[in-house]
N, C-alpha and C positions, 0 to 999 in steps of 0.2 A: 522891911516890907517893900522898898521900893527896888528893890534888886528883884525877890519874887515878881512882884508885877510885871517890871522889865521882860525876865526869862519867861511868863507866859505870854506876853504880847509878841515876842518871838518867835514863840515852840507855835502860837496860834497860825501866824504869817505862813511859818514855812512849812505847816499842814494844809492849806489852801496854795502854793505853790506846788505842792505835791499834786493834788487834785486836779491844778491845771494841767501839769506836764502828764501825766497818764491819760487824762483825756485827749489831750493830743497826741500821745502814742495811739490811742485807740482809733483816734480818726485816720491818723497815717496807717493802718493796720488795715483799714475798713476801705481806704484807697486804693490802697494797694492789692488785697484780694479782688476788690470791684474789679480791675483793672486787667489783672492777670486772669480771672472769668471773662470780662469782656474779649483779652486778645486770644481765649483759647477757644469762646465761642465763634468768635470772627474766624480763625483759624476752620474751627469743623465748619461751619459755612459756607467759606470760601472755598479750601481743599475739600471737604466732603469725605474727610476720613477720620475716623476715630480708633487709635493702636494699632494701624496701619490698614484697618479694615474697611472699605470702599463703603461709603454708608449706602450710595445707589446700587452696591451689587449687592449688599442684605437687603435691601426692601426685595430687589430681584427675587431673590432667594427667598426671602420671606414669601412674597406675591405674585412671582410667578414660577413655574415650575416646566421641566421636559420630560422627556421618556422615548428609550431610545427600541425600538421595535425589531426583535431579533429576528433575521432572517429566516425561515426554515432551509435546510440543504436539501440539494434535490436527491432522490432516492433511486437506487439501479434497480434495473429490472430481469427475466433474464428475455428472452426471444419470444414468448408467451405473456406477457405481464408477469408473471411469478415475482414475488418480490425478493431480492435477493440483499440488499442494504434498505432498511427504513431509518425514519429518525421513532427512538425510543423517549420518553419523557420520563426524566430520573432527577434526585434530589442529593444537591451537598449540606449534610447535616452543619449546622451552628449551635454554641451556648452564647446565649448574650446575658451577659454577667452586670451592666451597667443600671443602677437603680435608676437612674434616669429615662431608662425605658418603656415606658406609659402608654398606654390608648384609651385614653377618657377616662384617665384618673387614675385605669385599671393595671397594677404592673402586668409585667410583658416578660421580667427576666428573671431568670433562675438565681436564687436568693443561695446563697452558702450557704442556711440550713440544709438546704435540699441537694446538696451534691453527693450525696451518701443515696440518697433514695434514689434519684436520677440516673446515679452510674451503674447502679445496682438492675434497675429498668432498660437502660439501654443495651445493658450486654447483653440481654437476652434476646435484642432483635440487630447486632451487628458482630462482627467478627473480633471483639477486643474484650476483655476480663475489666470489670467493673472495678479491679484497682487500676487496671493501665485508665479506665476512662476520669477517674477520679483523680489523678495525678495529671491528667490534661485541664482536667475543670481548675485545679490546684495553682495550676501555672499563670491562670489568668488574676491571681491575687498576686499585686509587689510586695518587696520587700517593709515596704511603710504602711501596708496597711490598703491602699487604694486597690483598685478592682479594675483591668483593662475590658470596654465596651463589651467585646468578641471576643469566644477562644475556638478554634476548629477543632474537631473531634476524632482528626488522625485520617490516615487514607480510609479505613473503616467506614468512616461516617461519610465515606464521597459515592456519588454513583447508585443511590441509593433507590430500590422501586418505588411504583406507587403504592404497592402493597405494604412496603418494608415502611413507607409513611404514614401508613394509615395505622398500621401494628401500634406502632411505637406512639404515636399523637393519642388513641384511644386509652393506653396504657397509664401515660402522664396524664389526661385527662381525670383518668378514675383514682389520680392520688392527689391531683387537684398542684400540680407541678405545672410553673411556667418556666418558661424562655430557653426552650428547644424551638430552634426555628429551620425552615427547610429553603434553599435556594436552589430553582430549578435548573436543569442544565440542559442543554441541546444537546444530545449526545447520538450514536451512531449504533445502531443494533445489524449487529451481522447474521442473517437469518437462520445461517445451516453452520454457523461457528466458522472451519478453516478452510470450508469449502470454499476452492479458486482464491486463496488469500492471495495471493502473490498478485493474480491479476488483478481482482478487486479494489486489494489495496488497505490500507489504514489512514485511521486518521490523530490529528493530533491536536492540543489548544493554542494558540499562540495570543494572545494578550488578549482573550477572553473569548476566541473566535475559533473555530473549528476550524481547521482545512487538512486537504489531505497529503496523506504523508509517504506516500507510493502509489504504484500499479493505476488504475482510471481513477482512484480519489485524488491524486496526484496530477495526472495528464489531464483532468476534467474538471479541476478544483474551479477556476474560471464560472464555468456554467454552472455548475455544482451548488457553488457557494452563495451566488444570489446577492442584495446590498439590502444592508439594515435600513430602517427608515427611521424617523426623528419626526415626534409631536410638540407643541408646547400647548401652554395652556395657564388663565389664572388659578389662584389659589384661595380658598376663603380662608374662614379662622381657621376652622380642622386641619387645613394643608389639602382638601380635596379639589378636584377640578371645579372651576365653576362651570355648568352646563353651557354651552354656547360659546365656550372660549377657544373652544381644541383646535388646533391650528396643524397642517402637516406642512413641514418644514423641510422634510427628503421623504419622496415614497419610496415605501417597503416594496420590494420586487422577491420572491422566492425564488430560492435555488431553482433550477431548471432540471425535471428527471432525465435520467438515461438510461435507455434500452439498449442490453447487448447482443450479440447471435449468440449468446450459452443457449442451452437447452438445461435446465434443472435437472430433470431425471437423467438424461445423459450424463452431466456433470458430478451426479451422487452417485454414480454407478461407478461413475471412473475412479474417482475418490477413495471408493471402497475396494476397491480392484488395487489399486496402489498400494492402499494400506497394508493390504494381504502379501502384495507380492514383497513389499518393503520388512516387514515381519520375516518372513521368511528368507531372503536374499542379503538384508542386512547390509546393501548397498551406500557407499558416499552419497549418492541423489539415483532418484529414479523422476521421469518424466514422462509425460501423454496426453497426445494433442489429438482433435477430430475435429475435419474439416472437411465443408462442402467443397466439392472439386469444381462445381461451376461459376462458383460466388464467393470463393474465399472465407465466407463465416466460420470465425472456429466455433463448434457447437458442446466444443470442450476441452477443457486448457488446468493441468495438475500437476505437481511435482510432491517428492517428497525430500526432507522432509518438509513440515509446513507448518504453521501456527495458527493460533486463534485473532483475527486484526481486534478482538474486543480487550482478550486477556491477558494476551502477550505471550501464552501459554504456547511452550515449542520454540522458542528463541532461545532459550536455555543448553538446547541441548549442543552438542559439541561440532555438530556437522551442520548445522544450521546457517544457510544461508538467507540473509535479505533480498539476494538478486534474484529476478525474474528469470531460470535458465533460459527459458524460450526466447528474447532479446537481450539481455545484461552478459551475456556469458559467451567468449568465442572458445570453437573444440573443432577437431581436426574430427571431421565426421566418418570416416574410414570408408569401407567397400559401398555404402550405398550413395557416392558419389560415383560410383561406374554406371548408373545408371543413365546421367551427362553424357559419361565420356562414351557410350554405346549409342547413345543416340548422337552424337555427335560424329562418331565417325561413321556409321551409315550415313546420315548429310552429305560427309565428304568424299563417299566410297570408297571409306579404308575400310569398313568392316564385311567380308566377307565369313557367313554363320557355319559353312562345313570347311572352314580352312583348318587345317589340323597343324598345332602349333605343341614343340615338346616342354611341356609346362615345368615348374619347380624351382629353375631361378636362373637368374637373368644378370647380366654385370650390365651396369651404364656409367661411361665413363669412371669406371675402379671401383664402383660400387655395385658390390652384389645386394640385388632384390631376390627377395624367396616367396615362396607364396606359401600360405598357411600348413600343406601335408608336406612339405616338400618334395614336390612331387611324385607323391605314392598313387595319386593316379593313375599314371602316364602319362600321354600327348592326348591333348585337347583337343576338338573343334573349338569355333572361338565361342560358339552357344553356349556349350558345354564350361566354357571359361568362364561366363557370365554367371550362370548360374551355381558353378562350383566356387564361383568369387576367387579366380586367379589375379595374382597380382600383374604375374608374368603376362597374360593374356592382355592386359590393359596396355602394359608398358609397350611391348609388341604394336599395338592398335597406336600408341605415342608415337613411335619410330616412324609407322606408313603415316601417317598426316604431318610428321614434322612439327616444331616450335612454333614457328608462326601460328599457320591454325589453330595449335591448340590454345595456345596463348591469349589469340583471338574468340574462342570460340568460350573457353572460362570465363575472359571477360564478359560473353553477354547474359553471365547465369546471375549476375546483380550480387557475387559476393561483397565488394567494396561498396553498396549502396545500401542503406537503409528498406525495411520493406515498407515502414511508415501505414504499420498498425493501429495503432494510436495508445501505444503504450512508452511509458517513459524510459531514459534511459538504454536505447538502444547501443549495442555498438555493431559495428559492420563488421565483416570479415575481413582476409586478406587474402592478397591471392599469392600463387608463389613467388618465391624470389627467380628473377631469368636467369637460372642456371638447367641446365639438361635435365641437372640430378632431381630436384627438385620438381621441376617441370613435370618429369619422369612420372615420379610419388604422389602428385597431385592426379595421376589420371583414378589411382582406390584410394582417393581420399585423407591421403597423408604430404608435410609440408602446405597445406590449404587450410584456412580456419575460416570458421562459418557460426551465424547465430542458425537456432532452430528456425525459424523461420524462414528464413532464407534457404532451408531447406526444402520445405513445403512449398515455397515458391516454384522452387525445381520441380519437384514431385505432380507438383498441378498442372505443369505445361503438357506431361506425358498424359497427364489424365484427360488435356484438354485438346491433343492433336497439335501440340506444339509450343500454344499461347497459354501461358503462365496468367496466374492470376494473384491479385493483389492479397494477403491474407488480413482479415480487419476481425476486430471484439465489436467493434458497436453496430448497433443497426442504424439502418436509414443513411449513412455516412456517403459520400461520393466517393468512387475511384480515384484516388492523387495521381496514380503513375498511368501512363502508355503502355499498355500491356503487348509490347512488339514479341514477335515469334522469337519462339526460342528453339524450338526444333523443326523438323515439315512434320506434317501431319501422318505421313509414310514412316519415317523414323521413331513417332508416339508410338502408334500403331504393333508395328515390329515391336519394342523394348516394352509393351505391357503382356505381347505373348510370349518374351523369353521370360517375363519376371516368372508367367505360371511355373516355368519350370524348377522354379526355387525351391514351391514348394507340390510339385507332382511328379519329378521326377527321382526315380528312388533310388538311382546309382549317383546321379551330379548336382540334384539339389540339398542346397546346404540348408534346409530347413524343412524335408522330405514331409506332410502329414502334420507338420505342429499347427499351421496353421489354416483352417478351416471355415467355409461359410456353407450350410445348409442349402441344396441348389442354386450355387453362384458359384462361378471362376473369381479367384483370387489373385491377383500380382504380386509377387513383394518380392523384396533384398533385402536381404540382411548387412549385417557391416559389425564389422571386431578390429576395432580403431584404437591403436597404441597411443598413451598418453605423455606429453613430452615434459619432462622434468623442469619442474618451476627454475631451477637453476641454469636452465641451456644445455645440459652435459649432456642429449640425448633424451631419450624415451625410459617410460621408468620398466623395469625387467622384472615385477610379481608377477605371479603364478597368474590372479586375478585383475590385473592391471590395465584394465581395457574399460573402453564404453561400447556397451553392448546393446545393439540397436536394429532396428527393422523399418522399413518403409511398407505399408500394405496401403495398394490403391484397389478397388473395387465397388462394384462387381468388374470384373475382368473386359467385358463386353462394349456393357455404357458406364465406363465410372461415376458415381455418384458422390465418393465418398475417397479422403486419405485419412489414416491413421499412420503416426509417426511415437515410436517408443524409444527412451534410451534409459540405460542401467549403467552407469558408472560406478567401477570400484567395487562388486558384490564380495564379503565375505565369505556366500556361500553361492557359488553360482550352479545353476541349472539352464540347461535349453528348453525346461516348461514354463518357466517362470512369466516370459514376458509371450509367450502363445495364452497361456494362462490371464493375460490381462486383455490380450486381443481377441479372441475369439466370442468373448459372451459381447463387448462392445462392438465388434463387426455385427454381432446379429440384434444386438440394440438397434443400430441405427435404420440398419434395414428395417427392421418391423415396425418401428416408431414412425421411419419415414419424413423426419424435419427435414 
């Protein structure tokens, strides 16, 4: 009995020694979290971060809010207000898939039951098959099960009208379908599609921001583009603004519009005239330009081929170029550079108009020049050269004024200078290399390379009695250059009465009758200027292998007006083809009268 006793006075002991020691684990337990709560409250406190997250930028975030104020771009116009670029208001369709997505309790996003009903609804107002949209809604489910926020709904669902939002929102409305959402975009409506695309221009996005991506959307993007502006403002519970908080932080300025010297009608006239003659001739590029002769305004500016700046449409095809030909592009412009070199050697008194020269070909230093019939005319007067476009006749007019002069007299036609349009991407010409031969070649237009424009510069001083004019797209713009003579006003004079002979005389003009204005004298030169092989080996030797081109200034009398054509490379060529583009737009402009 006295052993039991013992053993439970024992077992009793060391079950209160138990007691104690856990209770004091417990308070060391109870310290110890105190402790490590106390140094992680101190911590958020002190740092003011919780899981790396700035607790003052979530209040921020919570309690106050911005909103960044999107520019509009400014819009072209053409010389009339006509509007020729607006901004269009279009929508990038979204699915928001995230059940988290709420507004006042109400969900907001499209449930996986509904992706069958939804894709089935959508294709019927965008360009994608209700399985392709359904294997997009698809994607926004992982592989575990969870669901990403957002899924975009393919290029299909971009760009989309207001119409095409309103279709589709009514549709999912009446199946009682959420979380189609729509994100508006700025975007750029080209009025007449590819009319003047090259000069107009495109545009493109770059980190969320429009700008432009050629022609005046490009040279103009500056003005154009305008600077976003930035609001702040509190936030209540809802997340809404509080009334009286709204702060502007940057003001919004909108793009700035621009008015060209196009003429619309003019410009859809020529467009369509091109298209015709481009069907038909089947050319590498065809071009056409209309310009006031006393102001420089082009009142119309085309090439083919050309594209849509909205849809991209015509970038495809095989002959399609980006470049603007009228500035981007240098070409050895052929015989209607003799219209220079005839008014320049009158200046100098080398050209005399009944000197009779025996035309067909001509050696300068070991190179034999030919001139186009070889000549099956006979001997020339030098008039008669002009207007029969001998080559011989020119190099002849080379010889009486000598290298220097001509040298000198090339330089002041501004090939090596910009004409400073206001379009991008120019390149300047060049003039010959000083060797005779060359020298020579430059007097019809070959060995010389030139932008279009810089043509028309030329063409303008004859129009103008001497003094060349700036050529410009935009209106209201000032004059950049010194517009110093370029011929005397005697020498204009003269070389706009041999042009008539281009086209009125029926044995020596090389464009007898094609080309035509309704009680008005007419000037023009034409030019069939050899292309020099991308390799250097010379000029290329097809049947067709030429730019085929015309200068017409008129009326003959008071010039009012130049048109400038060129047809590079036609498949099928004709001599009505670009009469055919010219004569309804000579009697355009006359009767319109811009």
């Amino acid at each position: 009995m006295k052993k039991i006793k013992k053993f439970l006075r024992e077992k009793n002991s060391s079950s209160n020694e138990n007691r104690r020691r856990v209770g004091l684990l417990m308070i060391g337990c109870t310290i110890i979290v105190f402790l490590a709560c106390a140094v992680r409250i101190s911590y958020v406190i002190l740092a003011g971060r919780v899981a790396g997250v700035s607790l003052a930028e979530r209040i921020e975030t919570l309690y106050n809010g911005s909103e960044t104020l999107i520019a509009n771009r400014g819009e072209i116009f053409d010389r009339n207000g006509r509007p020729l670029v607006i901004n269009g208001q279009q929508f990038d369709m979204i699915a928001v898939l995230s059940p988290s997505y709420t507004d006042g309790g109400e969900p907001r996003y499209l449930s996986q039951d509904n992706f069958s009903r939804a894709a089935t609804i959508l294709s019927n107002h965008i360009d994608s098959t209700s399985e392709e949209i359904l294997a997009m809604l698809e994607e926004g489910i992982t592989d575990d099960g969870d669901v990403l926020f957002q899924v975009e709904l393919g290029n299909a669902g971009k760009s989309l009208s207001q119409e095409q939002r309103n279709a589709i929102e009514e549709a999912l409305a009446a199946e009682n379908i959420q979380g189609i959402h729509f994100n508006p975009t700025n975007n750029r409506t080209y009025v007449n599609g590819s009319m003047a695309a090259h000069l107009l221009g495109y545009t493109t996005t770059q980190d969320g921001k429009v700008i432009g991506g050629g022609g005046l959307e490009q040279a103009y993007n500056e003005i154009l583009q305008g600077t976003d502006g930035q609001i702040t403002y509190e936030r209540n519970a809802q997340g809404n603004p509080v009334p009286g908080t709204i702060a502007t932080t940057r003001p919004l300025v909108h793009g700035t519009d621009l008015r060209t010297t196009l003429s619309e009608p003019l410009q859809m006239q020529l467009e369509t005239l091109l298209s015709r003659a481009d069907d038909a001739a089947q050319a590498e590029n065809i071009t056409g330009v209309v310009m006031k002769a006393d102001t420089g305004e082009i009142l119309a500016m085309a090439q083919r081929p050309t594209f849509n700046p909205e849809t991209m449409e015509g970038t495809e095809a095989d002959n399609f170029v980006w470049r603007n030909l009228f500035v981007e592009e240098q070409y050895e412009p052929g015989s209607t550079m003799k219209i220079g070199t005839v008014a320049t050697a009158i200046d100098n008194g080398s050209f005399d108009a009944e000197e009779v020269i025996p035309a067909g070909r001509i050696e300068v230093n070991g190179t034999v020049i030919n001139d186009h019939d070889r000549g099956q005319k006979g001997p020339l007067t030098m008039r008669q050269a002009f207007s029969w476009s001998s080559n011989v006749g020119m190099v002849e007019l080379y010889n009486k004024m000598g290298s220097d002069r001509w040298r000198q007299a090339i330089g002041r036609f501004g090939i090596d200078e910009t004409t400073d349009a206001g379009l991008p991407g120019e390149v300047v010409g060049s003039l010959p290399d000083n060797n005779i031969v060359d020298l020579a070649m430059s007097t019809y237009g070959q060995a010389v390379s030139v932008n279009q424009l810089q043509m028309l510069r030329m063409f303008s001083a004859i129009a103008n009695e001497g003094i060349p004019v700036q050529p410009r797209v935009v209106a209201d713009e000032e004059n950049t250059q010194e517009n110093e003579r370029m011929f005397s006003a005697r020498a204009s004079r003269q070389v706009l009465d041999y042009m008539r002979d281009v086209v009125e005389d029926e044995e020596y003009g090389t464009a007898y009758d094609l080309y035509r204005l309704e009680g008005e004298n007419v000037s023009a030169k034409t030019g069939t200027a050899q292309i020099a092989a991308e390799d250097g080996s010379g000029y290329l030797r097809g049947a067709n292998d030429y730019i085929y081109s015309v200068a017409l200034i008129y009326p003959s009398d008071e010039p009012e007006y130049i048109l400038y054509l060129t047809m590079k490379r036609p498949q099928n060529y004709s001599p009505t083809i670009l009469p055919n583009i010219a004569n309804p737009i000579m009697a355009r402009t006359i009767q319109q009268g811009e």
